[in-house]
N, C-alpha and C positions, 0 to 999 in steps of 0.2 A: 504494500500500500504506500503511493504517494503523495503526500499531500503540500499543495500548491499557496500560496498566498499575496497579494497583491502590494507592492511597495507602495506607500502612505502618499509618498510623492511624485513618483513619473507614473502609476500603477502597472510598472512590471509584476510581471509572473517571477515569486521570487521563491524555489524549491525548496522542499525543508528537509532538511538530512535528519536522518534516527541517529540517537548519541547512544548506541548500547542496544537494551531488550525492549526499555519503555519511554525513556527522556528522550522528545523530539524540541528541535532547535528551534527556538523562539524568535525568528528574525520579525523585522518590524519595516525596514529599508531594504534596498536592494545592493548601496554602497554609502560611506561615507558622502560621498557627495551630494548624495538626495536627501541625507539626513540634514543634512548643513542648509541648503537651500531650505528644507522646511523648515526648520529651526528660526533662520532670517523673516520667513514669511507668518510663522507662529512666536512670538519670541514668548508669550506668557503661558504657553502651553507646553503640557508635559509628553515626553514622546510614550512613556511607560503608564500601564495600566493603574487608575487612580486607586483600585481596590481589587485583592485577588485572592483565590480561597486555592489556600494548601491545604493540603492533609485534615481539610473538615473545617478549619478556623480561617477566618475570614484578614488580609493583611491590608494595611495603607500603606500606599506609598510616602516615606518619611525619610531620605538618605541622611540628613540633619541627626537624628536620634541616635542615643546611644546605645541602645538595644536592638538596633535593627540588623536585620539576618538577610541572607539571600544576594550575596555582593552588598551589603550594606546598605541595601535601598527600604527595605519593606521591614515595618510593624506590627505584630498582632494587634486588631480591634480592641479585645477585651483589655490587654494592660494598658492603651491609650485611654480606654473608658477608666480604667481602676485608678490609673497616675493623675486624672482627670477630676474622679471624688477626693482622692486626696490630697492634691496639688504640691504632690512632689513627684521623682521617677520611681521606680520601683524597685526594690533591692535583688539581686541574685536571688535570692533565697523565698522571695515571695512571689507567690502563682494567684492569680485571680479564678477563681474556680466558680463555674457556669452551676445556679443551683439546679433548675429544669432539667438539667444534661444536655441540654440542646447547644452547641460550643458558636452556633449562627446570631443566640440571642446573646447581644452584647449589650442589656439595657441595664442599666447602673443597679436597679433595684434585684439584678438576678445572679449580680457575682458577686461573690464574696473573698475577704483578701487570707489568703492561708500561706502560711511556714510550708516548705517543699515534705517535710514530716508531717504534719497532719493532713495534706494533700496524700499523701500515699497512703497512710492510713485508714483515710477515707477511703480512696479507689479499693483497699484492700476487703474492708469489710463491704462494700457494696458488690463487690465479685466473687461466685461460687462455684467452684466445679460441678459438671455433671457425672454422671458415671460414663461418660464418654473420656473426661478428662478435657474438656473445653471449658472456658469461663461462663457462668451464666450470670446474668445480672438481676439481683432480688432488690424490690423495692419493701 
């Protein structure tokens, strides 16, 4: 399988290479030069996605920050919402943890701020084997 994508700014056909089994190549241009041109023609606009969901959790784009992952661009939602109630950044060691379970709803009243230790804890007691030997989750 190939898949095809359009340069932002001349709209070439610009082919995406497979990086491995599953990571396919993100381009957005087709060369520097058309990024530049756009760039001149957009100067307050960002070339990268304003908002993007990894792994279930939803990230802003934020290269500024100092927790940001991913070549240093991107933020989890929920700790911008948690550093946000508390108006400081977050420490290493504290996780904001979605009560719902639902890791999309990032609304202030649904996270709560937890030590990476009672975070595990938590997942620990909320997770039980079956006689399969898979986790199952008991509320």
């Amino acid at each position: 399988m190939r898949e095809i994508k359009l340069c932002r700014e001349c709209k070439k056909e610009i082919p995406i290479k497979r990086y491995g089994r599953f990571k396919w190549q993100n381009k957005i241009f087709c060369n520097r030069t058309c990024y530049i041109n756009w760039k001149r023609k957009n100067p307050n606009k960002k070339a990268y996605k304003e908002k993007v969901i990894i792994s279930e959790y939803a990230y802003i784009y934020e290269p500024e920050h100092p927790s940001a992952i991913k070549n240093k661009r991107y933020v989890a939602e929920h700790r911008l919402v948690a550093e946000k109630m508390f108006g400081r950044y977050l420490k290493q060691n504290e996780i904001p943890h979605h009560l719902n379970g639902n890791k999309l709803d990032n609304r202030p009243e649904n996270l709560q701020l937890l030590t990476k230790n009672e975070h595990c804890s938590m997942n620990a007691i909320s997770k039980r084997r079956n006689k399969n030997g898979q986790f199952t989750v008991q509320i």
